[in-house]
PyMOL Python script that loads the backbone (N, CA, C, O; Angstrom):
from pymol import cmd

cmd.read_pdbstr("""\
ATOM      1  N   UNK A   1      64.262  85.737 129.982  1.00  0.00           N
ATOM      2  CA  UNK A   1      64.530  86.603 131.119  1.00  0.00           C
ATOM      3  C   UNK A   1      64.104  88.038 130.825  1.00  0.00           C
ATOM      4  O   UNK A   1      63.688  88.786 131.710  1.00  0.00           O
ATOM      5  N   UNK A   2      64.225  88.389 129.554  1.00  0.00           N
ATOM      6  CA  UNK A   2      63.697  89.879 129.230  1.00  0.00           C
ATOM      7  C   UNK A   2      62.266  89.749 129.077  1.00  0.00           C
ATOM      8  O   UNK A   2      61.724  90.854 129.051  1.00  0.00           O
ATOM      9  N   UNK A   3      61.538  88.858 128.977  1.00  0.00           N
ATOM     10  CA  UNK A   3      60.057  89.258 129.351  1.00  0.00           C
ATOM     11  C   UNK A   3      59.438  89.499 130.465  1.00  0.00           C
ATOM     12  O   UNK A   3      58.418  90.174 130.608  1.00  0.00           O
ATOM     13  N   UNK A   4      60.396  88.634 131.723  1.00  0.00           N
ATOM     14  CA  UNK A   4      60.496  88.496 133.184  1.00  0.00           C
ATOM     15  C   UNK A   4      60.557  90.340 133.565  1.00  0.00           C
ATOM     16  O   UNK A   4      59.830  91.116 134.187  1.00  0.00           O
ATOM     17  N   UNK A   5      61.505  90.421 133.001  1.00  0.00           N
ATOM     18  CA  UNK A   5      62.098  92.242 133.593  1.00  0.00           C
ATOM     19  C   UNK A   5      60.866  93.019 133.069  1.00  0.00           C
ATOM     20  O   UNK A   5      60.126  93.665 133.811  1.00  0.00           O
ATOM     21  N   UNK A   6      60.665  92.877 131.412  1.00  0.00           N
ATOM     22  CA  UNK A   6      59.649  93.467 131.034  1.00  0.00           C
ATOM     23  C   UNK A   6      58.365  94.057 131.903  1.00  0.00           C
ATOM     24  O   UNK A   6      57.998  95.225 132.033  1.00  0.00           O
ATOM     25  N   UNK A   7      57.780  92.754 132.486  1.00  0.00           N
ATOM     26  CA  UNK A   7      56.378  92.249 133.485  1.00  0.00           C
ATOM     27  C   UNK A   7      56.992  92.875 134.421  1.00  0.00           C
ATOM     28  O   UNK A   7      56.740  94.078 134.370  1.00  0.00           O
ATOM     29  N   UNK A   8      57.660  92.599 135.221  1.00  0.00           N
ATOM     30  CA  UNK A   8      58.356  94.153 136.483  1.00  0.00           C
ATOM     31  C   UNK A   8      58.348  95.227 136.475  1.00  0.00           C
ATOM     32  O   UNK A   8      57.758  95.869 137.344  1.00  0.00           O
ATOM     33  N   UNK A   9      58.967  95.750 135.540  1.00  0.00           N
ATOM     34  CA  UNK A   9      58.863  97.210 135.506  1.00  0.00           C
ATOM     35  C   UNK A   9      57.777  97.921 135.356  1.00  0.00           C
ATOM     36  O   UNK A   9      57.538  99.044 135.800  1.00  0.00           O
ATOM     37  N   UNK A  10      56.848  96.939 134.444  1.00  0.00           N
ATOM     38  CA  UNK A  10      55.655  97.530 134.239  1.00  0.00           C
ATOM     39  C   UNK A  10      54.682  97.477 135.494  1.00  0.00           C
ATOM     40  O   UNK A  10      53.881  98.364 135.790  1.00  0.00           O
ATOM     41  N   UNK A  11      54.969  95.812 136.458  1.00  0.00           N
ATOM     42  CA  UNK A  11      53.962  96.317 137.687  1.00  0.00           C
ATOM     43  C   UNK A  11      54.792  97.449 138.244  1.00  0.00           C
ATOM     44  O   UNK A  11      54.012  98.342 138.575  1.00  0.00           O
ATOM     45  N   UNK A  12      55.935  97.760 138.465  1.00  0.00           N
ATOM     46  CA  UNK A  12      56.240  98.879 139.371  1.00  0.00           C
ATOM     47  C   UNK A  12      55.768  99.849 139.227  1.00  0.00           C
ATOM     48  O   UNK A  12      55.219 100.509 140.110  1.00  0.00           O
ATOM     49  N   UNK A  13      55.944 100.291 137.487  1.00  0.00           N
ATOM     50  CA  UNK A  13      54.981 101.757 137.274  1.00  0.00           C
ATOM     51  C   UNK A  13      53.725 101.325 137.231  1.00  0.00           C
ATOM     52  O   UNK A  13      53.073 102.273 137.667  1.00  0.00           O
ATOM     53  N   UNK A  14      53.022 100.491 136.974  1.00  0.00           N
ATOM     54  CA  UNK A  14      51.789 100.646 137.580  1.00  0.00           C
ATOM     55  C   UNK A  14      51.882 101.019 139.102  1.00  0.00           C
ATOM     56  O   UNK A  14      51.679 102.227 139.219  1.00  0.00           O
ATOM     57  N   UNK A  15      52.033 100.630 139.875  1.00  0.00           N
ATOM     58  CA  UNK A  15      51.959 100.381 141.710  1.00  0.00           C
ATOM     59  C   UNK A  15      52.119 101.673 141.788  1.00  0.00           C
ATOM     60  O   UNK A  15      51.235 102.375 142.279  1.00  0.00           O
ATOM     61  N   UNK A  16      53.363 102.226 141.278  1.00  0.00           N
ATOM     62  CA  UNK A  16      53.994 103.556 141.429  1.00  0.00           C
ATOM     63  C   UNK A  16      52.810 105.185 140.946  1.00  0.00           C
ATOM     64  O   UNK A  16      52.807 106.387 141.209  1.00  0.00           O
ATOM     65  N   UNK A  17      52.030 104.286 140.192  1.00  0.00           N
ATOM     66  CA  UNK A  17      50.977 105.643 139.472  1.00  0.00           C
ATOM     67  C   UNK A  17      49.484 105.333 140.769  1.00  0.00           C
ATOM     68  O   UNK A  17      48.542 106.088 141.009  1.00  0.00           O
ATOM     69  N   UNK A  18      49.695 104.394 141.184  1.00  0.00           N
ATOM     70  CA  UNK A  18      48.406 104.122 142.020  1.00  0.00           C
ATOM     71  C   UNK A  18      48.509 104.649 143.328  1.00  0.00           C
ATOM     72  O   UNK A  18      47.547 105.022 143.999  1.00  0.00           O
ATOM     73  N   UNK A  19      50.357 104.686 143.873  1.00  0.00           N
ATOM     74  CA  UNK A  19      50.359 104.778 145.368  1.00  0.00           C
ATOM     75  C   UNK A  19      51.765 104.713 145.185  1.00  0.00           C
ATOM     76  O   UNK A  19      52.236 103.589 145.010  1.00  0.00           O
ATOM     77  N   UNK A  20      52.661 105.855 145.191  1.00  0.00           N
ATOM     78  CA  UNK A  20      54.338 105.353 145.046  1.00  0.00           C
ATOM     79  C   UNK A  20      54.234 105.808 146.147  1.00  0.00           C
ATOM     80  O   UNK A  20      53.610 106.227 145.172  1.00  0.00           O
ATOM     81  N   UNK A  21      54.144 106.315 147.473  1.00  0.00           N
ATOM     82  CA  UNK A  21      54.180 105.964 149.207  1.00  0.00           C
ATOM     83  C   UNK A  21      53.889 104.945 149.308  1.00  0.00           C
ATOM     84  O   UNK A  21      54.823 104.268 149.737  1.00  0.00           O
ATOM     85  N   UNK A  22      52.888 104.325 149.106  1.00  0.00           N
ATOM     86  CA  UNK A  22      52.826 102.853 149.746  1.00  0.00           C
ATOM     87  C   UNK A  22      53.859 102.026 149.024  1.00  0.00           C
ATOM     88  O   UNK A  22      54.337 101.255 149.856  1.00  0.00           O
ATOM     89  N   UNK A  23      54.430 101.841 147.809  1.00  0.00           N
ATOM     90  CA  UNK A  23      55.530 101.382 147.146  1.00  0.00           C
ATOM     91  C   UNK A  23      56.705 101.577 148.070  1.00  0.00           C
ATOM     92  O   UNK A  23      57.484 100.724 148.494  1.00  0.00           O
ATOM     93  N   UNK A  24      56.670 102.991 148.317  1.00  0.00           N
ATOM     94  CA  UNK A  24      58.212 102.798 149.472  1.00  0.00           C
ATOM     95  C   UNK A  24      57.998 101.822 150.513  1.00  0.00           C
ATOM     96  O   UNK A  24      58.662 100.809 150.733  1.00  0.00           O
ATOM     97  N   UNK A  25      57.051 102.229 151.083  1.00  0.00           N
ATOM     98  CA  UNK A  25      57.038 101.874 152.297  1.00  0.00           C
ATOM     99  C   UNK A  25      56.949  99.944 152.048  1.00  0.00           C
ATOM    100  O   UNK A  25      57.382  99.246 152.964  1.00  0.00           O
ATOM    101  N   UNK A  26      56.506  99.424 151.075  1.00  0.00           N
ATOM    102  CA  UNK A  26      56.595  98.247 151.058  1.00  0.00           C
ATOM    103  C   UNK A  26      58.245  98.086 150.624  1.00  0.00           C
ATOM    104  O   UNK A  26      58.910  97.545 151.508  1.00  0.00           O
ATOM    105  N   UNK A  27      58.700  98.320 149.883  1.00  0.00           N
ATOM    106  CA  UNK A  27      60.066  98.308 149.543  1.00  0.00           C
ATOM    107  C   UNK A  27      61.114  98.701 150.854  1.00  0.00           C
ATOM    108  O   UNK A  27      62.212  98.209 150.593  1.00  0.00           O
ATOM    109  N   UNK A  28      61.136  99.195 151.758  1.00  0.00           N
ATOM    110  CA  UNK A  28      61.470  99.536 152.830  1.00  0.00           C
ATOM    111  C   UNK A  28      60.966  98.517 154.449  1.00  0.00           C
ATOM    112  O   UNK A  28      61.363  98.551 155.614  1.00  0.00           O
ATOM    113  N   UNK A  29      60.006  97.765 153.770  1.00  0.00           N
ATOM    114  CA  UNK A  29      59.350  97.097 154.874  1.00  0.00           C
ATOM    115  C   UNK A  29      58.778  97.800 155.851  1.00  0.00           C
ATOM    116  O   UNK A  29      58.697  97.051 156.825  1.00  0.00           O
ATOM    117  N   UNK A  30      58.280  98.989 156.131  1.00  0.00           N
ATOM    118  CA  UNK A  30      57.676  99.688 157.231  1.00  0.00           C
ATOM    119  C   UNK A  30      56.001  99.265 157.598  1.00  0.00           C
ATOM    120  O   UNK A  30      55.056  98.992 156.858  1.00  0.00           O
ATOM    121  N   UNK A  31      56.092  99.325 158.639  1.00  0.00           N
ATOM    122  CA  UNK A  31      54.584  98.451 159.493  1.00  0.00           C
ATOM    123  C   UNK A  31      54.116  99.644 160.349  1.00  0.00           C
ATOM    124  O   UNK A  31      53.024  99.593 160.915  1.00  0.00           O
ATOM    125  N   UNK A  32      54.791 100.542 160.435  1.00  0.00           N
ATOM    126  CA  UNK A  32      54.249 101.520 161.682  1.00  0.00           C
ATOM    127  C   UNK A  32      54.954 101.968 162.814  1.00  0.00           C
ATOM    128  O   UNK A  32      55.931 101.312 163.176  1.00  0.00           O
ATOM    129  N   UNK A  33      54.632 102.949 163.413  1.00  0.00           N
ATOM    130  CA  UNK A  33      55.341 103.690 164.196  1.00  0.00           C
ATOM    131  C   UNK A  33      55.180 102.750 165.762  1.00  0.00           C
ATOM    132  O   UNK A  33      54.094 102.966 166.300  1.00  0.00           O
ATOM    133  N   UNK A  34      56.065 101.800 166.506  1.00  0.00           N
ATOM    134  CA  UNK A  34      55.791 101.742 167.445  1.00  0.00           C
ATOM    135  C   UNK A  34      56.439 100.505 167.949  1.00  0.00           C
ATOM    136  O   UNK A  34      57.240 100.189 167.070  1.00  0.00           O
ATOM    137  N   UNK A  35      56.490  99.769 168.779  1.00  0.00           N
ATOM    138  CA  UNK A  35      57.370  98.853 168.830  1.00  0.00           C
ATOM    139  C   UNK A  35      57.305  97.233 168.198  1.00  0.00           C
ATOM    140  O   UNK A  35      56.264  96.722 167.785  1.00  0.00           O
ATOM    141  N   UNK A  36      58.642  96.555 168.220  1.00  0.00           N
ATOM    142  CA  UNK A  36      58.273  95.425 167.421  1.00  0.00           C
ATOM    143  C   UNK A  36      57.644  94.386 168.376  1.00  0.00           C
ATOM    144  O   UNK A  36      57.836  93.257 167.923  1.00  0.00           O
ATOM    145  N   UNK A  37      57.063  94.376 169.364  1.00  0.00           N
ATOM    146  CA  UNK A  37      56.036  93.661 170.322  1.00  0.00           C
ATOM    147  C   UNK A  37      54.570  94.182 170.108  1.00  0.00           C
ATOM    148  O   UNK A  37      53.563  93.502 170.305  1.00  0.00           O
ATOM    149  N   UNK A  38      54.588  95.207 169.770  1.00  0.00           N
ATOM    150  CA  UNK A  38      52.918  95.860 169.230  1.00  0.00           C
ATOM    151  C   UNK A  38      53.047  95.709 167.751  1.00  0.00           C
ATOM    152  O   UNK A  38      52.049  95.068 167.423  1.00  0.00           O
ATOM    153  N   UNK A  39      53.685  95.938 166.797  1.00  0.00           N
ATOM    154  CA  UNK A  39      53.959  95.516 165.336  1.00  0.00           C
ATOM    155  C   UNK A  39      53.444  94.014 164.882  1.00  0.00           C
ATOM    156  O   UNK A  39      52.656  93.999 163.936  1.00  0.00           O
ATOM    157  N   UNK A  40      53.774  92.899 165.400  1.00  0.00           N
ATOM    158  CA  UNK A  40      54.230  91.653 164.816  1.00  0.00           C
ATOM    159  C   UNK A  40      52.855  90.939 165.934  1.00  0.00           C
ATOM    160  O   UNK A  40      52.291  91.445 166.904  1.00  0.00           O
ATOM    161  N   UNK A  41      52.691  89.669 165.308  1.00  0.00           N
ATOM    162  CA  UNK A  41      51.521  88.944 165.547  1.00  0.00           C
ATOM    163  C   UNK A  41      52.789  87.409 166.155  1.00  0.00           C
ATOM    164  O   UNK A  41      52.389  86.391 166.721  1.00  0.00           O
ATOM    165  N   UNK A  42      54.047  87.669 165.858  1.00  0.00           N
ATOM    166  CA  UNK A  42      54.889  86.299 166.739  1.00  0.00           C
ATOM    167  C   UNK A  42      54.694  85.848 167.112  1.00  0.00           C
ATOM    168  O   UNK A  42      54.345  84.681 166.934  1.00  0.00           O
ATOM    169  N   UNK A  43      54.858  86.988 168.598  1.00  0.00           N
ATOM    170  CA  UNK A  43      54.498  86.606 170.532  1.00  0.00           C
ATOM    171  C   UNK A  43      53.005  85.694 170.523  1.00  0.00           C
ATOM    172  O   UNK A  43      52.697  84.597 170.990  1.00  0.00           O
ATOM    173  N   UNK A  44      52.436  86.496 169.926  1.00  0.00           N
ATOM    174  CA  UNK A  44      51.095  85.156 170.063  1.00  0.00           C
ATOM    175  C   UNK A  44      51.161  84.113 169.751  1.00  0.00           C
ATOM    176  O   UNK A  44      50.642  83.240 170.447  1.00  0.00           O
ATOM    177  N   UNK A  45      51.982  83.739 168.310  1.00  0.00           N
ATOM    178  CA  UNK A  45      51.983  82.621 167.602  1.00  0.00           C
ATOM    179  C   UNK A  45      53.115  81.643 168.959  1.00  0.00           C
ATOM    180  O   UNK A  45      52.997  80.455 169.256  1.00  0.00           O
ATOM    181  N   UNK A  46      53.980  82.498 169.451  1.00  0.00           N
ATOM    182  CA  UNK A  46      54.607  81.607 170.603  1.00  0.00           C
ATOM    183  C   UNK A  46      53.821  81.172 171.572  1.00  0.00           C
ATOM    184  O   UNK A  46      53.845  80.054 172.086  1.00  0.00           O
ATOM    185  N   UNK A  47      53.062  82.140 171.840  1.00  0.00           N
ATOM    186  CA  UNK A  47      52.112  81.370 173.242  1.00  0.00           C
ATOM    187  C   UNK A  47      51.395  80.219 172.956  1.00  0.00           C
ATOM    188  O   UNK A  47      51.074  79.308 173.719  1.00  0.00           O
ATOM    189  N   UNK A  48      51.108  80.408 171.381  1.00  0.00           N
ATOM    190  CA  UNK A  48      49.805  79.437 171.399  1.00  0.00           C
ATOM    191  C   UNK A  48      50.317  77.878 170.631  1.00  0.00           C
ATOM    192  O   UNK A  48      49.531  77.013 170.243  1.00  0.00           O
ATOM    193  N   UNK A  49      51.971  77.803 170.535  1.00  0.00           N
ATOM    194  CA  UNK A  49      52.562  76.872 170.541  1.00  0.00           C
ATOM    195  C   UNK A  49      51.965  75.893 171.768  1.00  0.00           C
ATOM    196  O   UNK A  49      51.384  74.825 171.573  1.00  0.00           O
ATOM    197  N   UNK A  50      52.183  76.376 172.810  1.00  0.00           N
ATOM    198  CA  UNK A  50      51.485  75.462 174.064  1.00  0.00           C
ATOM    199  C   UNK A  50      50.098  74.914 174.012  1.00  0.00           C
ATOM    200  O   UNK A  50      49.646  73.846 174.423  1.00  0.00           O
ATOM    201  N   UNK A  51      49.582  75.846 173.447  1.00  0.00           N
ATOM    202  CA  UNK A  51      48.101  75.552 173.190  1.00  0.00           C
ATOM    203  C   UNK A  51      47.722  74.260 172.582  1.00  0.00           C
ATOM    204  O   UNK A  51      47.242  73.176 172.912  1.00  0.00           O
ATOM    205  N   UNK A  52      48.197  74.931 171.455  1.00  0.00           N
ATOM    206  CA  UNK A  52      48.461  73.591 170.288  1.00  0.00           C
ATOM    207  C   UNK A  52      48.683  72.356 170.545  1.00  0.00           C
ATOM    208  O   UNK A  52      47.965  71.464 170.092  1.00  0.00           O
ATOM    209  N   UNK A  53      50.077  72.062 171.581  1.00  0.00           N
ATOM    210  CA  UNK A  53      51.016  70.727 171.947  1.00  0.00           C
ATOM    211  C   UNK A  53      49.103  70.394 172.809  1.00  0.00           C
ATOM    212  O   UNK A  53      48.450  69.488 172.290  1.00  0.00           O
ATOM    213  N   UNK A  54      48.698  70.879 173.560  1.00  0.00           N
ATOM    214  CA  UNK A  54      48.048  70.619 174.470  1.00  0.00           C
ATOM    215  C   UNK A  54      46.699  69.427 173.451  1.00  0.00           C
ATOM    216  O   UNK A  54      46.363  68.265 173.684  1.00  0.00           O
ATOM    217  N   UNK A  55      46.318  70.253 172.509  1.00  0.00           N
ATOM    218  CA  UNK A  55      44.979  69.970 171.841  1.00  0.00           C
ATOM    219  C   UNK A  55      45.288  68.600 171.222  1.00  0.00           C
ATOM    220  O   UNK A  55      44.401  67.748 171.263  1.00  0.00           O
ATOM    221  N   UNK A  56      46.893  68.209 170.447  1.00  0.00           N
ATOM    222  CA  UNK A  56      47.461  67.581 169.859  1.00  0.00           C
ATOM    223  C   UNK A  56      47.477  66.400 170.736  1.00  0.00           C
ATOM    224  O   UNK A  56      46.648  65.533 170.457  1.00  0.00           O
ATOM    225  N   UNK A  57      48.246  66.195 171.730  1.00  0.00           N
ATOM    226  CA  UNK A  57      48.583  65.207 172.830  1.00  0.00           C
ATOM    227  C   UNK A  57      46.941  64.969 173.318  1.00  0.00           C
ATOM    228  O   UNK A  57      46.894  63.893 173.914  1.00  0.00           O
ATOM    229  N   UNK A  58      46.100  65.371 173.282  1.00  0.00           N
ATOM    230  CA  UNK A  58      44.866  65.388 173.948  1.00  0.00           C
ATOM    231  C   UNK A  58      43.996  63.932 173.531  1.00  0.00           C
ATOM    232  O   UNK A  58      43.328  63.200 174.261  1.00  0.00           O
ATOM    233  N   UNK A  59      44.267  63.843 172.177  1.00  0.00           N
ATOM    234  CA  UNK A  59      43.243  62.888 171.123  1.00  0.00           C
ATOM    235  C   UNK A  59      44.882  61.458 170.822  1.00  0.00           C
ATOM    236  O   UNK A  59      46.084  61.450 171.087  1.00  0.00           O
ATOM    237  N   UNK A  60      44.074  60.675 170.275  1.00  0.00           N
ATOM    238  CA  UNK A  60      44.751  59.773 169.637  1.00  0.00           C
ATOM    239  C   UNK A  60      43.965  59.256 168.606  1.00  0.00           C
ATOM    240  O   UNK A  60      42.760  59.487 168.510  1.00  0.00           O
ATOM    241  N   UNK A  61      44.761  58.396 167.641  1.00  0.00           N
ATOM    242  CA  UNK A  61      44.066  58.007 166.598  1.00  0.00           C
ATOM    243  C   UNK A  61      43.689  58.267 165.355  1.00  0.00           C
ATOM    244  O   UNK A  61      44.759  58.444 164.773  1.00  0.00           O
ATOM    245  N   UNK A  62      42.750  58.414 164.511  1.00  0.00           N
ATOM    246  CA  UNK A  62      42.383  59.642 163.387  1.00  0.00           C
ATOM    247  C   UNK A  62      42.399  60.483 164.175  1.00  0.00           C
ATOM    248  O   UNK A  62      43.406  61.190 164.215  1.00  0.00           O
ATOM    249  N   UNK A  63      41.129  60.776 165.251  1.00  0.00           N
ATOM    250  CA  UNK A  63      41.053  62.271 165.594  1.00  0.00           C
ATOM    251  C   UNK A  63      42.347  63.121 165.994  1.00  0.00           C
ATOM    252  O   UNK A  63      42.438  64.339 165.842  1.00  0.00           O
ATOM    253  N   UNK A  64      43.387  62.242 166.558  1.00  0.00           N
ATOM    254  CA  UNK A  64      44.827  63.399 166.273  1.00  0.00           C
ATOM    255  C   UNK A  64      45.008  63.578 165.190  1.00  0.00           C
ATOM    256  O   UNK A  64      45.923  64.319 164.832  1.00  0.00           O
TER     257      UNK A  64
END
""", "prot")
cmd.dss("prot")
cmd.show_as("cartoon", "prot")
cmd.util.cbc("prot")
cmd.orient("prot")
């Protein structure tokens, strides 16, 4: 387990000498100023649930 911690700390100060803003901001989870419907790629992945069922049900056989 102490070689585990070891290998951590050391990527952190690395990350931290390359870009410690972008370190927060990953540690913080921040994506940007604006809402979580313009942020996130979801809503699409929901629409195209339908899509999908559609292409799926379409074929039978191998080709499903």
């Amino acid at each position: 387990m102490k070689n585990e911690l070891t290998d951590l700390t050391e990527l952190f100060s690395e990350s931290k000498k390359s870009s410690e803003f972008d370190v927060v901001l990953t540690l913080i989870n921040y994506r940007g100023m604006g809402s979580k419907e313009q942020m996130s790629n979801l809503y699409e992945w929901f629409d195209a649930i339908e899509f999908y069922k559609e292409l799926y049900y379409q074929y039978q056989g191998k080709k499903k």
